[in-house]
BANU-348798 format. One record per residue (C-alpha): x, y, z; residue number from 1. Coordinates in steps of 0.02 Angstrom, whole numbers, plus 50000, padded with zeros to 5 digits. Layout:
REM BANU-348798
(r (X Y Z) NUM)
...
This chain:
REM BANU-348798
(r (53291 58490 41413) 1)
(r (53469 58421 41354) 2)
(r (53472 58351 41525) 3)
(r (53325 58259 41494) 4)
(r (53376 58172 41306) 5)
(r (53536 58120 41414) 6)
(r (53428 58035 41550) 7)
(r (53319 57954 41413) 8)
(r (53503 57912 41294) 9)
(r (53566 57819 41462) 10)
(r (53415 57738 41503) 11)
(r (53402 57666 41326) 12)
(r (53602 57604 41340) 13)
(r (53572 57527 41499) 14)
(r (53405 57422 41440) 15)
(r (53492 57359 41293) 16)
(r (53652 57282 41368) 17)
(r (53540 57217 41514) 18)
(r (53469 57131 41396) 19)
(r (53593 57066 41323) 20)
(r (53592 57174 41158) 21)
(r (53733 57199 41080) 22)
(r (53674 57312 40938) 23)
(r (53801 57273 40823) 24)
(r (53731 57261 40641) 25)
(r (53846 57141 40576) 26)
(r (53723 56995 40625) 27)
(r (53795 56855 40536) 28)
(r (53968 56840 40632) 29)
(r (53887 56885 40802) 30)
(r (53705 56738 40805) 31)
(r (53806 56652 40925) 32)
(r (53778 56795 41061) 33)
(r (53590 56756 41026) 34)
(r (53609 56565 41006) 35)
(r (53734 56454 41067) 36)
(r (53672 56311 40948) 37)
(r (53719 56415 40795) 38)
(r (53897 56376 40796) 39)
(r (53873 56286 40626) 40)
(r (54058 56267 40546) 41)
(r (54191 56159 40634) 42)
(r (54300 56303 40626) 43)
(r (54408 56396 40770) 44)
(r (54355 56567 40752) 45)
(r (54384 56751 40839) 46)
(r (54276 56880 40834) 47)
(r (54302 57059 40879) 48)
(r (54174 57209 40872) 49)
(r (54164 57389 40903) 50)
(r (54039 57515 40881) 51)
(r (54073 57711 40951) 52)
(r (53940 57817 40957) 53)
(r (53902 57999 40991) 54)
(r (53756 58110 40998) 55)
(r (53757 58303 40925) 56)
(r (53857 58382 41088) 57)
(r (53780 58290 41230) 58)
(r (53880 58119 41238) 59)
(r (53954 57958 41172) 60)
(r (53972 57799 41210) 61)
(r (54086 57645 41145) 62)
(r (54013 57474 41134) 63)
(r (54150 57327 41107) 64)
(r (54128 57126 41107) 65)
(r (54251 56991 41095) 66)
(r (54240 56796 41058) 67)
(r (54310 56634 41009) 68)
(r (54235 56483 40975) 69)
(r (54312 56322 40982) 70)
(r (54238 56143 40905) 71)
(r (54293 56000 40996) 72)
(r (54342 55895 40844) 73)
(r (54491 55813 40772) 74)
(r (54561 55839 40594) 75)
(r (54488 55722 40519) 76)
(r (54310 55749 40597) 77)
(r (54335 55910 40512) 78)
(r (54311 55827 40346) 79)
(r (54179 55720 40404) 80)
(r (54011 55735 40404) 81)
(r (53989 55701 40589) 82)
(r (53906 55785 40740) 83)
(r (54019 55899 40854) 84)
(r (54022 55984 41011) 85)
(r (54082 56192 40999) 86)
(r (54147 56297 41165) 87)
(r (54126 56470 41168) 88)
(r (54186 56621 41291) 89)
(r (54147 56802 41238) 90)
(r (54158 56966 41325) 91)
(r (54068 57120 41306) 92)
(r (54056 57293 41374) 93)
(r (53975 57478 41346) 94)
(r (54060 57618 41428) 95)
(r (54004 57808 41405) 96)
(r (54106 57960 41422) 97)
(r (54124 58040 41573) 98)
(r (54110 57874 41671) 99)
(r (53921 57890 41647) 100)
(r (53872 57706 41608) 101)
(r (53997 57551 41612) 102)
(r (53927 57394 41587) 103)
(r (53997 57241 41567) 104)
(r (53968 57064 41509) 105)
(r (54061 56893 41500) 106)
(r (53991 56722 41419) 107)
(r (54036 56541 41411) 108)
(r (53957 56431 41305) 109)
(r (53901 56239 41239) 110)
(r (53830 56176 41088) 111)
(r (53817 56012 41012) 112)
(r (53755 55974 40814) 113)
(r (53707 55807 40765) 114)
(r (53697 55771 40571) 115)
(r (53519 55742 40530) 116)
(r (53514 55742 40307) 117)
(r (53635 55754 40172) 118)
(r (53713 55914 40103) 119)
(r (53783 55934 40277) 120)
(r (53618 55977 40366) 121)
(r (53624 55976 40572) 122)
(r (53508 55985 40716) 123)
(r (53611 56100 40846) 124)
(r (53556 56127 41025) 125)
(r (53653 56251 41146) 126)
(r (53646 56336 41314) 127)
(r (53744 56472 41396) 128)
(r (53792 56563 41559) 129)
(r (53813 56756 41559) 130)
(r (53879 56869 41710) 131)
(r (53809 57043 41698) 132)
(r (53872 57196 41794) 133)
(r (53820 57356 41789) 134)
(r (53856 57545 41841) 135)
(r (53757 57701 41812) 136)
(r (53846 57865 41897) 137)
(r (53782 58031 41852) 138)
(r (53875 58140 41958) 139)
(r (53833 58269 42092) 140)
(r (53717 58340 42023) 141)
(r (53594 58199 42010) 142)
(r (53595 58151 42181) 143)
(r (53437 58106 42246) 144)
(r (53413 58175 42441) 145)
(r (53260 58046 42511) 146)
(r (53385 57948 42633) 147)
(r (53467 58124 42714) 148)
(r (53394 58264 42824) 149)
(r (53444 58406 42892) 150)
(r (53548 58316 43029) 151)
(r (53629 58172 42905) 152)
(r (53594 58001 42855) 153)
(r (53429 57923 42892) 154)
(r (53455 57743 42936) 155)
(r (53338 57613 42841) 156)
(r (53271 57734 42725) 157)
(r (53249 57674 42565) 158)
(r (53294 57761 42404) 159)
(r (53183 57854 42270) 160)
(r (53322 57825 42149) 161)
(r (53245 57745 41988) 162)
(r (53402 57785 41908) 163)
(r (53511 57686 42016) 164)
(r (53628 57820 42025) 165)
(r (53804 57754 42095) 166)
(r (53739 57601 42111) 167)
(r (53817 57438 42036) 168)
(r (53726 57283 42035) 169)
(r (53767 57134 41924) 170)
(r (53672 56960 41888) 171)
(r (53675 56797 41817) 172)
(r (53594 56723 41645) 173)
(r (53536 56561 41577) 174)
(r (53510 56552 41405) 175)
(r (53472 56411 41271) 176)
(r (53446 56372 41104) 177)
(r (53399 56278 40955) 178)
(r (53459 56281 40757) 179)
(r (53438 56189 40601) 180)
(r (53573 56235 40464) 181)
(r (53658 56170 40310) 182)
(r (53841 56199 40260) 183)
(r (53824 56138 40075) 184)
(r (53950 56201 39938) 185)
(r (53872 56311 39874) 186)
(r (53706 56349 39984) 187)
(r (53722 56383 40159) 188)
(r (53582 56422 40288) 189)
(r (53545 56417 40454) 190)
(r (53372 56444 40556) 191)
(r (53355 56462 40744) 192)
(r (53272 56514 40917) 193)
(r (53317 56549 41076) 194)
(r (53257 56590 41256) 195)
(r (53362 56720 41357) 196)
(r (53365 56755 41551) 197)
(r (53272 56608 41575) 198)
(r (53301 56609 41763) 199)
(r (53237 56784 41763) 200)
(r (53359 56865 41872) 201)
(r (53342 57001 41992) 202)
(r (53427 57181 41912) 203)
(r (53421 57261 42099) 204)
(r (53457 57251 42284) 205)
(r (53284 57251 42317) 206)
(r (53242 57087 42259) 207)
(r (53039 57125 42215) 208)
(r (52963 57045 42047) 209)
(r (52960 57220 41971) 210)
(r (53147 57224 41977) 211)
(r (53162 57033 41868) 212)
(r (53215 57019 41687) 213)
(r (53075 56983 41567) 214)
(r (53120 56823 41469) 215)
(r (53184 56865 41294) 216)
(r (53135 56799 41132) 217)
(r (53239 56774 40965) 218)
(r (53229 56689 40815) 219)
(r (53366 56704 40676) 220)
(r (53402 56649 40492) 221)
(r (53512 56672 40376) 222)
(r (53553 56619 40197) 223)
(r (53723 56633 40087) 224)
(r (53738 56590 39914) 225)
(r (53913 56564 39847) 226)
(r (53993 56527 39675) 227)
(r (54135 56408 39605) 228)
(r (54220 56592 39582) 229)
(r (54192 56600 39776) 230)
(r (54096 56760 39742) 231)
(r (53948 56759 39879) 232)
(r (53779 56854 39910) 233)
(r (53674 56833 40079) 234)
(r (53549 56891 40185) 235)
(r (53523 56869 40371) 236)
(r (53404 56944 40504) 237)
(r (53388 56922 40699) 238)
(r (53202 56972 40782) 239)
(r (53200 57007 40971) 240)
(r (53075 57029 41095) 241)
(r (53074 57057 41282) 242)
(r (52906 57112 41358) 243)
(r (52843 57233 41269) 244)
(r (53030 57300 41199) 245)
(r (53084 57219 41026) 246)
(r (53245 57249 40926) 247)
(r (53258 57170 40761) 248)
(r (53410 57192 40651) 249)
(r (53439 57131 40453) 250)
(r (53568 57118 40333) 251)
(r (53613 57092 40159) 252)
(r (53802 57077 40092) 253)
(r (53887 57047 39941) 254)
(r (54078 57006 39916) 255)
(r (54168 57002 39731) 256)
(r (54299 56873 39732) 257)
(r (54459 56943 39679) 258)
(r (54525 56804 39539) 259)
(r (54713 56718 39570) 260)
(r (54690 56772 39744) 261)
(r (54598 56709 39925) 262)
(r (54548 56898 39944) 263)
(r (54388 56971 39898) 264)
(r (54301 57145 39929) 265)
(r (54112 57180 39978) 266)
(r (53969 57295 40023) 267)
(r (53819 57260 40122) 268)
(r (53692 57364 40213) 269)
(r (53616 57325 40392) 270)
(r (53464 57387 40458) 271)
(r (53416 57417 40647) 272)
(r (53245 57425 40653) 273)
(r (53176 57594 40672) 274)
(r (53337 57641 40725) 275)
(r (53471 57641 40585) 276)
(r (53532 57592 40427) 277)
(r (53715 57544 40413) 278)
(r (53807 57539 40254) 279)
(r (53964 57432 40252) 280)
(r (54126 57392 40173) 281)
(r (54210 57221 40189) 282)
(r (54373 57178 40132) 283)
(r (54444 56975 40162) 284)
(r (54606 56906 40129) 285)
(r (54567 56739 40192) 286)
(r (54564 56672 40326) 287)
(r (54526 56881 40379) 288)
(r (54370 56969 40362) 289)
(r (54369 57170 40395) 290)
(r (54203 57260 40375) 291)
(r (54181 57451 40410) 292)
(r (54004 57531 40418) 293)
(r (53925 57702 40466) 294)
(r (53770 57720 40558) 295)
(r (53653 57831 40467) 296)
(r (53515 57870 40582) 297)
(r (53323 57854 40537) 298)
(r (53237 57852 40710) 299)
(r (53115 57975 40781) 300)
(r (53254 58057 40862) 301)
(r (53275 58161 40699) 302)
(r (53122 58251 40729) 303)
(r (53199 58313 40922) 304)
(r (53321 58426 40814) 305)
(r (53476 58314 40905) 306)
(r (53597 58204 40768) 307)
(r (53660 58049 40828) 308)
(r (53812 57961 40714) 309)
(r (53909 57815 40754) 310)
(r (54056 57702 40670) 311)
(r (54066 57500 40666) 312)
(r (54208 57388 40650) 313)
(r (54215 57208 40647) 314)
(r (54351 57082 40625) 315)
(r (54329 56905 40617) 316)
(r (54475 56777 40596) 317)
(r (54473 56584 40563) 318)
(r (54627 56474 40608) 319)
Protein backbone atom coordinates (compact mmCIF):
# COMPACT_ATOMS: atom_id res chain seq x y z
CA UNK A 1 0.00 0.00 0.00
CA UNK A 2 2.96 2.59 0.78
CA UNK A 3 4.13 1.52 -2.57
CA UNK A 4 1.11 2.61 -4.05
CA UNK A 5 0.80 6.48 -2.26
CA UNK A 6 4.53 6.66 -3.73
CA UNK A 7 3.37 5.76 -7.30
CA UNK A 8 0.37 8.16 -6.95
CA UNK A 9 3.03 11.12 -4.94
CA UNK A 10 5.31 10.73 -8.25
CA UNK A 11 2.72 10.74 -10.63
CA UNK A 12 1.27 13.95 -9.12
CA UNK A 13 5.12 15.62 -9.18
CA UNK A 14 5.60 14.67 -12.60
CA UNK A 15 2.02 16.20 -13.96
CA UNK A 16 2.66 19.37 -12.28
CA UNK A 17 6.16 20.35 -13.60
CA UNK A 18 4.99 18.99 -17.08
CA UNK A 19 2.84 21.42 -16.87
CA UNK A 20 4.67 23.86 -16.11
CA UNK A 21 3.59 24.28 -12.31
CA UNK A 22 5.73 25.52 -10.20
CA UNK A 23 3.71 25.33 -6.98
CA UNK A 24 5.33 27.91 -5.24
CA UNK A 25 2.79 30.03 -3.15
CA UNK A 26 4.49 33.16 -3.27
CA UNK A 27 2.46 34.18 -6.49
CA UNK A 28 3.17 37.71 -6.73
CA UNK A 29 7.07 37.55 -7.46
CA UNK A 30 6.69 34.40 -9.67
CA UNK A 31 3.24 35.72 -12.52
CA UNK A 32 5.92 36.00 -14.89
CA UNK A 33 6.33 32.03 -15.06
CA UNK A 34 2.54 32.18 -15.98
CA UNK A 35 2.70 35.37 -18.13
CA UNK A 36 5.44 36.86 -19.87
CA UNK A 37 3.43 40.20 -20.37
CA UNK A 38 3.32 40.76 -16.58
CA UNK A 39 6.69 42.16 -16.26
CA UNK A 40 5.08 45.49 -15.15
CA UNK A 41 8.03 47.62 -13.37
CA UNK A 42 11.08 48.76 -15.41
CA UNK A 43 13.14 47.21 -12.87
CA UNK A 44 16.16 44.53 -13.17
CA UNK A 45 15.07 41.94 -10.91
CA UNK A 46 16.27 38.24 -9.57
CA UNK A 47 14.25 35.88 -8.32
CA UNK A 48 15.08 32.74 -6.46
CA UNK A 49 12.65 30.00 -5.00
CA UNK A 50 12.73 26.85 -3.11
CA UNK A 51 10.27 24.66 -1.73
CA UNK A 52 11.43 21.02 0.03
CA UNK A 53 9.01 18.73 0.71
CA UNK A 54 8.57 15.41 2.44
CA UNK A 55 5.89 12.98 3.12
CA UNK A 56 5.48 11.00 6.70
CA UNK A 57 8.48 8.25 5.92
CA UNK A 58 7.95 7.51 2.32
CA UNK A 59 9.83 10.44 0.42
CA UNK A 60 10.74 14.03 -0.41
CA UNK A 61 11.29 16.02 -2.96
CA UNK A 62 12.97 19.66 -3.54
CA UNK A 63 11.46 22.03 -5.99
CA UNK A 64 13.81 25.21 -6.89
CA UNK A 65 13.34 28.11 -9.67
CA UNK A 66 15.54 30.86 -10.68
CA UNK A 67 15.02 34.19 -12.78
CA UNK A 68 15.97 37.56 -13.89
CA UNK A 69 14.27 39.88 -15.77
CA UNK A 70 15.73 42.59 -17.62
CA UNK A 71 13.76 45.88 -19.25
CA UNK A 72 15.38 47.15 -22.16
CA UNK A 73 15.26 50.83 -21.16
CA UNK A 74 17.55 53.64 -20.51
CA UNK A 75 17.70 55.77 -17.30
CA UNK A 76 15.79 58.13 -18.13
CA UNK A 77 12.94 55.94 -19.73
CA UNK A 78 12.92 54.68 -16.28
CA UNK A 79 11.33 57.87 -15.13
CA UNK A 80 9.19 58.15 -18.01
CA UNK A 81 6.03 57.15 -18.61
CA UNK A 82 6.84 55.27 -21.80
CA UNK A 83 6.30 51.75 -23.23
CA UNK A 84 9.23 49.17 -22.80
CA UNK A 85 10.35 45.96 -23.89
CA UNK A 86 11.48 43.25 -20.70
CA UNK A 87 13.83 39.93 -21.34
CA UNK A 88 13.50 37.20 -19.21
CA UNK A 89 15.51 33.69 -18.67
CA UNK A 90 14.47 31.44 -15.71
CA UNK A 91 15.32 27.96 -14.73
CA UNK A 92 13.54 25.46 -12.86
CA UNK A 93 13.82 21.96 -11.58
CA UNK A 94 12.15 19.16 -9.13
CA UNK A 95 14.34 16.44 -8.04
CA UNK A 96 13.20 13.62 -5.47
CA UNK A 97 15.27 11.60 -3.22
CA UNK A 98 16.65 8.60 -4.22
CA UNK A 99 16.99 9.82 -7.87
CA UNK A 100 13.26 9.01 -8.22
CA UNK A 101 12.01 12.02 -10.34
CA UNK A 102 14.36 14.88 -11.85
CA UNK A 103 12.82 17.21 -13.90
CA UNK A 104 13.97 20.08 -15.31
CA UNK A 105 12.99 23.32 -16.96
CA UNK A 106 14.62 26.43 -18.64
CA UNK A 107 12.71 29.68 -20.10
CA UNK A 108 13.45 32.70 -22.16
CA UNK A 109 11.23 35.29 -22.47
CA UNK A 110 9.67 38.75 -24.35
CA UNK A 111 7.30 41.22 -23.38
CA UNK A 112 6.51 44.56 -24.53
CA UNK A 113 3.99 47.31 -22.52
CA UNK A 114 2.72 50.19 -24.26
CA UNK A 115 1.24 53.09 -22.01
CA UNK A 116 -2.41 53.21 -22.67
CA UNK A 117 -3.99 55.95 -19.53
CA UNK A 118 -2.60 58.00 -16.88
CA UNK A 119 -1.54 56.83 -13.40
CA UNK A 120 0.95 54.69 -15.27
CA UNK A 121 -1.56 52.17 -16.77
CA UNK A 122 -0.09 49.67 -19.67
CA UNK A 123 -1.31 47.21 -22.15
CA UNK A 124 1.55 44.34 -22.00
CA UNK A 125 1.71 41.48 -24.45
CA UNK A 126 4.38 38.56 -24.07
CA UNK A 127 5.38 35.17 -25.35
CA UNK A 128 7.82 32.57 -24.24
CA UNK A 129 9.83 29.40 -25.14
CA UNK A 130 10.30 26.60 -22.49
CA UNK A 131 12.58 23.35 -22.82
CA UNK A 132 11.24 20.56 -20.67
CA UNK A 133 13.10 17.37 -19.72
CA UNK A 134 12.14 14.78 -17.79
CA UNK A 135 13.23 11.46 -15.86
CA UNK A 136 11.21 9.04 -13.86
CA UNK A 137 13.50 5.94 -12.48
CA UNK A 138 12.06 3.71 -9.95
CA UNK A 139 14.54 1.18 -9.56
CA UNK A 140 14.69 -2.61 -9.97
CA UNK A 141 12.06 -3.36 -8.60
CA UNK A 142 9.61 -1.64 -10.87
CA UNK A 143 10.75 -3.04 -13.93
CA UNK A 144 8.20 -3.89 -16.22
CA UNK A 145 9.05 -7.45 -18.19
CA UNK A 146 6.60 -7.09 -21.63
CA UNK A 147 9.74 -6.56 -24.06
CA UNK A 148 11.88 -9.82 -22.48
CA UNK A 149 11.29 -13.63 -22.56
CA UNK A 150 12.73 -16.37 -21.39
CA UNK A 151 15.57 -16.24 -24.04
CA UNK A 152 16.22 -12.17 -23.79
CA UNK A 153 15.18 -9.14 -25.51
CA UNK A 154 12.29 -9.21 -27.86
CA UNK A 155 13.01 -6.92 -30.73
CA UNK A 156 10.15 -4.33 -31.66
CA UNK A 157 8.14 -5.02 -28.74
CA UNK A 158 6.65 -2.24 -27.36
CA UNK A 159 6.44 -1.33 -23.71
CA UNK A 160 3.49 -1.59 -21.09
CA UNK A 161 5.29 0.99 -19.10
CA UNK A 162 2.74 3.83 -18.25
CA UNK A 163 5.20 4.94 -15.83
CA UNK A 164 7.93 5.59 -18.14
CA UNK A 165 10.24 4.02 -15.94
CA UNK A 166 14.00 4.94 -16.97
CA UNK A 167 12.84 6.74 -19.52
CA UNK A 168 13.77 10.48 -20.23
CA UNK A 169 11.98 12.40 -22.71
CA UNK A 170 11.97 16.21 -22.90
CA UNK A 171 9.89 18.81 -25.15
CA UNK A 172 9.43 22.15 -26.29
CA UNK A 173 6.74 25.04 -25.20
CA UNK A 174 5.13 28.02 -26.65
CA UNK A 175 3.49 30.18 -24.44
CA UNK A 176 1.83 33.78 -24.59
CA UNK A 177 0.23 36.30 -22.86
CA UNK A 178 -1.68 39.34 -22.21
CA UNK A 179 -1.87 42.03 -19.07
CA UNK A 180 -3.33 45.26 -18.18
CA UNK A 181 -1.68 46.88 -14.96
CA UNK A 182 -1.12 50.17 -13.23
CA UNK A 183 2.00 51.19 -11.26
CA UNK A 184 0.43 54.31 -9.51
CA UNK A 185 1.91 55.66 -6.13
CA UNK A 186 0.05 54.44 -4.14
CA UNK A 187 -2.33 51.74 -6.00
CA UNK A 188 -0.85 49.12 -7.96
CA UNK A 189 -2.63 46.30 -9.96
CA UNK A 190 -2.23 44.15 -12.54
CA UNK A 191 -4.79 41.68 -14.48
CA UNK A 192 -3.85 39.01 -17.00
CA UNK A 193 -4.26 35.69 -19.16
CA UNK A 194 -2.34 33.40 -20.75
CA UNK A 195 -2.25 30.28 -23.06
CA UNK A 196 0.44 27.58 -22.25
CA UNK A 197 1.80 24.65 -24.53
CA UNK A 198 0.16 26.13 -27.27
CA UNK A 199 1.95 23.92 -29.79
CA UNK A 200 0.80 21.00 -27.78
CA UNK A 201 3.85 19.01 -27.68
CA UNK A 202 4.38 15.39 -27.66
CA UNK A 203 5.50 14.07 -23.74
CA UNK A 204 6.65 10.53 -25.37
CA UNK A 205 8.57 8.56 -27.96
CA UNK A 206 5.51 7.35 -29.26
CA UNK A 207 4.29 10.32 -30.81
CA UNK A 208 0.19 9.36 -30.65
CA UNK A 209 -2.39 12.29 -29.69
CA UNK A 210 -2.90 10.60 -26.30
CA UNK A 211 0.67 11.33 -25.43
CA UNK A 212 0.17 15.62 -26.36
CA UNK A 213 -0.05 18.31 -23.71
CA UNK A 214 -3.49 19.69 -23.15
CA UNK A 215 -3.36 23.52 -23.66
CA UNK A 216 -3.31 25.36 -20.31
CA UNK A 217 -5.32 28.13 -19.11
CA UNK A 218 -4.48 31.04 -16.56
CA UNK A 219 -5.69 34.13 -15.60
CA UNK A 220 -4.03 36.27 -12.77
CA UNK A 221 -4.59 39.53 -10.70
CA UNK A 222 -3.29 41.13 -8.23
CA UNK A 223 -3.72 44.35 -6.19
CA UNK A 224 -1.24 46.28 -3.63
CA UNK A 225 -2.13 49.14 -1.66
CA UNK A 226 0.72 51.17 -0.21
CA UNK A 227 1.07 54.23 2.13
CA UNK A 228 3.24 57.52 2.24
CA UNK A 229 4.76 55.45 5.41
CA UNK A 230 5.52 52.80 2.62
CA UNK A 231 3.52 50.38 4.75
CA UNK A 232 1.66 48.00 2.09
CA UNK A 233 -1.31 45.41 2.09
CA UNK A 234 -2.16 43.15 -1.09
CA UNK A 235 -3.80 40.38 -2.44
CA UNK A 236 -3.06 38.29 -5.50
CA UNK A 237 -4.38 34.98 -6.98
CA UNK A 238 -3.39 32.81 -10.11
CA UNK A 239 -6.32 30.16 -11.52
CA UNK A 240 -5.10 27.29 -13.76
CA UNK A 241 -6.62 24.85 -15.82
CA UNK A 242 -5.39 22.10 -18.13
CA UNK A 243 -8.03 19.57 -19.29
CA UNK A 244 -9.78 18.57 -16.72
CA UNK A 245 -6.70 19.30 -13.95
CA UNK A 246 -6.86 22.90 -12.30
CA UNK A 247 -4.48 24.43 -9.69
CA UNK A 248 -5.36 27.73 -8.34
CA UNK A 249 -3.21 29.45 -5.74
CA UNK A 250 -4.01 32.95 -3.61
CA UNK A 251 -2.38 35.24 -1.46
CA UNK A 252 -2.69 38.00 0.89
CA UNK A 253 0.41 39.92 2.55
CA UNK A 254 1.01 42.63 4.71
CA UNK A 255 4.42 44.44 5.45
CA UNK A 256 4.89 47.21 8.46
CA UNK A 257 7.33 49.74 7.38
CA UNK A 258 10.01 50.08 9.82
CA UNK A 259 10.28 54.21 10.29
CA UNK A 260 14.01 55.99 9.61
CA UNK A 261 14.74 52.91 7.73
CA UNK A 262 14.21 51.18 3.89
CA UNK A 263 13.44 47.89 5.88
CA UNK A 264 10.14 46.62 6.74
CA UNK A 265 8.77 43.23 8.17
CA UNK A 266 5.54 41.21 7.03
CA UNK A 267 3.17 38.27 7.21
CA UNK A 268 1.00 36.88 4.63
CA UNK A 269 -0.76 33.61 4.11
CA UNK A 270 -1.02 31.62 0.67
CA UNK A 271 -3.43 29.18 -0.17
CA UNK A 272 -3.06 26.15 -2.69
CA UNK A 273 -6.24 25.17 -3.49
CA UNK A 274 -7.37 22.07 -1.86
CA UNK A 275 -3.97 21.46 -1.23
CA UNK A 276 -2.36 23.81 1.42
CA UNK A 277 -2.28 26.79 3.30
CA UNK A 278 1.06 28.53 3.76
CA UNK A 279 1.72 31.01 6.39
CA UNK A 280 4.65 33.35 5.75
CA UNK A 281 7.17 35.68 7.12
CA UNK A 282 8.79 38.45 5.04
CA UNK A 283 11.48 40.55 6.07
CA UNK A 284 12.95 43.54 3.30
CA UNK A 285 15.78 45.73 3.64
CA UNK A 286 15.40 47.29 0.34
CA UNK A 287 16.21 46.62 -2.47
CA UNK A 288 15.92 42.64 -0.63
CA UNK A 289 12.89 40.82 0.01
CA UNK A 290 13.14 37.38 2.22
CA UNK A 291 9.92 35.52 2.89
CA UNK A 292 9.79 32.12 4.80
CA UNK A 293 6.53 29.99 4.89
CA UNK A 294 5.42 26.49 6.10
CA UNK A 295 3.10 24.36 4.28
CA UNK A 296 0.34 23.28 6.48
CA UNK A 297 -1.48 20.62 4.70
CA UNK A 298 -5.42 20.53 4.21
CA UNK A 299 -5.88 18.03 1.30
CA UNK A 300 -7.67 14.74 1.33
CA UNK A 301 -4.50 13.14 1.92
CA UNK A 302 -5.15 13.70 5.71
CA UNK A 303 -7.80 11.28 5.76
CA UNK A 304 -5.05 8.31 4.20
CA UNK A 305 -3.44 8.51 7.83
CA UNK A 306 0.06 9.78 5.78
CA UNK A 307 1.39 13.69 6.86
CA UNK A 308 2.93 15.56 4.26
CA UNK A 309 5.02 18.99 5.44
CA UNK A 310 7.07 21.14 3.42
CA UNK A 311 9.24 24.55 3.83
CA UNK A 312 9.33 27.68 1.26
CA UNK A 313 11.88 30.22 0.68
CA UNK A 314 11.94 32.99 -1.61
CA UNK A 315 14.32 35.78 -2.31
CA UNK A 316 13.80 38.43 -4.64
CA UNK A 317 16.37 41.28 -5.34
CA UNK A 318 16.05 44.58 -7.43
CA UNK A 319 19.22 46.37 -8.78
Amino acid sequence: MKFVYILLSLLTLATAARSQEINFSRIQDMAVWYNQSLKTDKNNSAKFNMRSVRFDGMMAYKSMSAMVDVPLVSSEMKENHEGFISLSAGAASDKSNEGILNNTMALLGLSYAIPVAGNSTYIGFGVQGTYYQSRLNLGSGANFGDQFDQYGPIEGAPSADQFASGWSYNHLNVNAGISAFSNAENNQWYIGASIMHINKSFTDEIKSEDNRLHRLISFQGGYKFTTPQNDYCGIYATMNWQGKAYKHFFNISYSKAIPGTTAGVGLGLGYRYNDALVPNVELRYNPVVLSLGYDVNVSDMNTSGFKRNGLELALKLDF
